[in-house]
C-alpha positions in Angstrom: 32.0 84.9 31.5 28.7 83.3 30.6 27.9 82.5 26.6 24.3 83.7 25.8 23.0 80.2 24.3 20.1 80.6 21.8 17.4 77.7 21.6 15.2 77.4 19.0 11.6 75.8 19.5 10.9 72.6 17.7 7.8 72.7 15.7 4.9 70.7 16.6 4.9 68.4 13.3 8.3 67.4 13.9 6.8 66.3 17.1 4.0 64.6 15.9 6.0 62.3 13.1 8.6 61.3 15.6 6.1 60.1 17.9 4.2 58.5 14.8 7.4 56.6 13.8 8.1 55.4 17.6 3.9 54.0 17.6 4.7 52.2 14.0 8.0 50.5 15.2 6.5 49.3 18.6 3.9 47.9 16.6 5.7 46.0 14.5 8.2 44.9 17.6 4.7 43.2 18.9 3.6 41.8 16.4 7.1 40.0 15.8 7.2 39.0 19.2 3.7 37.9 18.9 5.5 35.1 16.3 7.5 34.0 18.9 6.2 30.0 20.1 7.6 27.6 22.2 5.6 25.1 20.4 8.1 22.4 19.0 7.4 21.9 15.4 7.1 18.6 14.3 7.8 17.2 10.0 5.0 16.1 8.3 4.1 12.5 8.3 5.0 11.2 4.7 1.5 10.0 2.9 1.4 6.9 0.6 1.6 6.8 -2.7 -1.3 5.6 -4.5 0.8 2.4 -5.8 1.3 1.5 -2.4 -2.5 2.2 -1.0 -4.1 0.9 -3.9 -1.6 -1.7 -5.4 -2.5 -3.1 -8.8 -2.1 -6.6 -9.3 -0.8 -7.8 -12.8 -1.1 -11.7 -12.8 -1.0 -14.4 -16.2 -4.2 -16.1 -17.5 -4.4 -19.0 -19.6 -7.2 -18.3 -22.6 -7.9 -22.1 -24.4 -10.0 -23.4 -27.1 -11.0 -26.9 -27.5 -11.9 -27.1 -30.8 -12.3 -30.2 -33.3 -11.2 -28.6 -37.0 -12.2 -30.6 -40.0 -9.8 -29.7 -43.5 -11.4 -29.6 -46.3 -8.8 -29.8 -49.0 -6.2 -27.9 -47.5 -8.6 -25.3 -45.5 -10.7 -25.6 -42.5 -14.5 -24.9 -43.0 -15.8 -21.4 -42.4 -17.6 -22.7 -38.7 -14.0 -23.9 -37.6 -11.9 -20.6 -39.4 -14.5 -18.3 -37.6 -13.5 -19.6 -33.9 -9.7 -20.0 -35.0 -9.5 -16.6 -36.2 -11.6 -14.7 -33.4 -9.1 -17.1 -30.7 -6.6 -15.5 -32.9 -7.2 -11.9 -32.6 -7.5 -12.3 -28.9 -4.1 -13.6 -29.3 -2.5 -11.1 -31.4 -4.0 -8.4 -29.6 -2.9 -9.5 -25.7 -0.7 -12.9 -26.1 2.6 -13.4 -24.7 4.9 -16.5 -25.4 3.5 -18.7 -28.2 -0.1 -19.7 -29.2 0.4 -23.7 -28.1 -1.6 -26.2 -30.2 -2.1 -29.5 -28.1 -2.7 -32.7 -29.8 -3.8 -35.9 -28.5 -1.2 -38.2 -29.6 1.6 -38.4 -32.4 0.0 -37.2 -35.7 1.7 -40.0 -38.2 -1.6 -40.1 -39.9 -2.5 -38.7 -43.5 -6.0 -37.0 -41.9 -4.0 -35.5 -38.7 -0.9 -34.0 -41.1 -3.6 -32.2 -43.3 -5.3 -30.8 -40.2 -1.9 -29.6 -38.6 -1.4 -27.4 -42.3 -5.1 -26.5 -42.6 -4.7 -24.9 -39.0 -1.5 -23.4 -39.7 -2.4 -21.8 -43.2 -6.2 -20.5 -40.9 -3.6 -18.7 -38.3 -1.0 -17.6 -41.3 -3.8 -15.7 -42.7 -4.9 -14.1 -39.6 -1.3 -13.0 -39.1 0.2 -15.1 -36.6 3.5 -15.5 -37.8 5.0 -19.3 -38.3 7.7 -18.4 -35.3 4.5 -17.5 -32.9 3.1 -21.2 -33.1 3.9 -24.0 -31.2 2.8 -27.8 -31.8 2.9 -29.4 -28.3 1.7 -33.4 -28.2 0.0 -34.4 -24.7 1.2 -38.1 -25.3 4.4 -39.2 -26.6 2.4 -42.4 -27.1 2.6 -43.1 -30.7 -0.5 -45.5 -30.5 -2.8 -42.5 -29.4 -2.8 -41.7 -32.8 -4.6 -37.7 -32.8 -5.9 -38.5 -36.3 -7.3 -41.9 -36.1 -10.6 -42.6 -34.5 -10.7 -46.5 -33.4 -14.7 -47.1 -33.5 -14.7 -45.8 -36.6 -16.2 -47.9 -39.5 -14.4 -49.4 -42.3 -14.3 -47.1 -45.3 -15.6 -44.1 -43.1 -13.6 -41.1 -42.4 -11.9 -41.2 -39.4 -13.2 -38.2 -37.0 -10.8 -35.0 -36.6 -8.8 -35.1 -34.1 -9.3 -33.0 -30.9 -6.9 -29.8 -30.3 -6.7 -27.4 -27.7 -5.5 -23.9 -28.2 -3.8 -22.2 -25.2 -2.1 -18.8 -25.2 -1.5 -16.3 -21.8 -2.3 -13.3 -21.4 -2.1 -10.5 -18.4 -4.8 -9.7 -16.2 -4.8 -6.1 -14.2 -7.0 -6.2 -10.8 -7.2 -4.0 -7.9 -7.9 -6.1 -4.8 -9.0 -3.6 -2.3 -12.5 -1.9 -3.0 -13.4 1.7 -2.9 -16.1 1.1 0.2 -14.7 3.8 2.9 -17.1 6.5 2.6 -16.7 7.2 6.7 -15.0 10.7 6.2 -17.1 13.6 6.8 -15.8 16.7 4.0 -17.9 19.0 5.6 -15.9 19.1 8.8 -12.4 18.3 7.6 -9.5 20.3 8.5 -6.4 17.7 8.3 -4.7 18.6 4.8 -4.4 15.1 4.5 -5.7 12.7 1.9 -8.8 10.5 2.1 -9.1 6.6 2.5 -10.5 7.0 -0.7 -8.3 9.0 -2.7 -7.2 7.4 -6.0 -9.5 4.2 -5.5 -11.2 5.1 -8.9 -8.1 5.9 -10.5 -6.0 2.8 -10.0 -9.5 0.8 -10.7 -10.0 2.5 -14.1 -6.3 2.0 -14.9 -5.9 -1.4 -14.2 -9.6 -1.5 -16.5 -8.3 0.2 -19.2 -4.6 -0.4 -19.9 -3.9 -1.8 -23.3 -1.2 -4.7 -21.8 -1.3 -5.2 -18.2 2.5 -6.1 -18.5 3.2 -2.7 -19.3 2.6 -1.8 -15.8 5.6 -4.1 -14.9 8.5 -3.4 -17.4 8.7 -1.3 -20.0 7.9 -2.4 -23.8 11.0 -3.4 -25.6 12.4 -0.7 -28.6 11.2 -1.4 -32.0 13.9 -1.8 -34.4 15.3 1.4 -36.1 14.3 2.5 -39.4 17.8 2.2 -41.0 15.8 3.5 -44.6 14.4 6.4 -42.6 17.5 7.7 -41.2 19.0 7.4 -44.1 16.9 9.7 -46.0 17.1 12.2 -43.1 21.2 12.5 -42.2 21.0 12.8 -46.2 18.8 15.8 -46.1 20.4 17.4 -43.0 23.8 17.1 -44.3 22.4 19.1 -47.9 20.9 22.0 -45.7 17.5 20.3 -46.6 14.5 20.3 -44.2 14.5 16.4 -42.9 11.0 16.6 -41.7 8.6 14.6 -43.8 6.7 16.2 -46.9 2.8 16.4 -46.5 0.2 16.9 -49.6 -2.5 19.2 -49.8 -4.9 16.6 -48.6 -3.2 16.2 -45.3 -2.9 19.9 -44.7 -5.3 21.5 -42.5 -7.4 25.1 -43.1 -9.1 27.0 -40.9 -12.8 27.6 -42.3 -14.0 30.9 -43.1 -17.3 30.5 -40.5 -14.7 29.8 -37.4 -12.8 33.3 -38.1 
């Protein structure tokens, strides 16, 4: 006996999305498959660093003055305290080790023992400590005399002795010139640095830095503030505000024309 088997017609959208979906996924299955390379990919070739293209050179420089200062009681005259002090601010501002005083000869003399304290109280004043300078004698001889001039006249004042003033400092260079201007930007596709790149920095640094040593080792710590800290566990431990109290000079306002 047969069964009498009813079929329904499927609508014409249903039709037309099915067949949409099937276009949108074999699409998509092309374009993935359009991803597909045999092309062996390769890393990226490290660049240099800009320390290592453009290396900046820190090397020591010996400053000197050669200078012949007369005391005057127990000071130097203002000519000879002028050069000492401006010698001395170079000093103070990019020494390192001792400012070195060379003398001639053995100073057993009355006139080369009041030059020795007229030069230290000139450099005292300027604020080179006592620790920071050094007394070096060039001959152990103690004939060469550094305060004793042996033409000198009878009854005349022997001339002052000669001294040199030596102290190093740090010198930052950059050896290699920024001159390799052979790269055309206008047709550059290589997402790669130029030659160039960082030539101007590492010259201005190396121009500009303060202490050149500080591009070799760090600065040592300055000694803590023992009064300081003190003052602040003190606070913290009352429920106080530790940071420092400003007056109403130091406090900033906003005027009423930038509102």
């Amino acid at each position: 006996m047969l069964r009498k088997i009813t079929i329904f017609p499927v609508p014409a959208t249903a039709v037309t999305r099915a067949a949409r979906r099937l276009a949108v996924l074999a699409a998509l299955g092309g374009m993935l498959g359009a991803c597909q390379s045999e092309q062996v990919m390769f890393p990226a070739t490290p660049q240099k660093k800009l320390e290592d293209r453009y290396p900046i050179t820190v090397a020591p420089k010996t400053e000197s003055l050669t200078l012949s200062p007369r005391p005057i009681g127990k000071k130097l005259g203002d000519k000879d305290t002028s050069q000492i002090n401006g010698f001395a601010g170079g000093y103070l501002q990019q020494g390192h080790g001792p400012l070195a005083i060379i003398m001639s000869g053995v100073p057993s003399s009355p006139q080369a023992l009041a030059q020795m304290q007229a030069v230290n109280g000139a450099l005292r004043e300027r604020g080179v400590a006592r620790s920071q300078i050094e007394w070096r004698i060039a001959s152990p001889d103690p004939a060469s005399d550094s305060g004793e001039s042996p033409g000198a006249p009878a009854g005349k004042a022997a001339a002052p002795a000669q001294l040199t003033f030596t102290y190093t400092r740090y010198v930052a260079s950059v050896e290699k010139p920024c001159e390799n201007w052979s790269k055309d930007f206008s047709d550059y596709h290589d997402n790669k640095s130029w030659e160039n790149f960082g030539c101007a920095h590492q010259h201005n640094l190396a121009a500009m830095v303060a202490d050149p040593l500080d591009l070799k080792r760090p600065r040592d710590v300055d000694p803590i503030d023992a009064d300081r800290r003190t003052v602040v566990l003190k606070s913290y431990r009352e429920g106080k505000a530790t940071a420092a109290e400003r007056s109403e000079a130091e406090k900033g306002m906003v005027s009423e024309v930038a509102k």
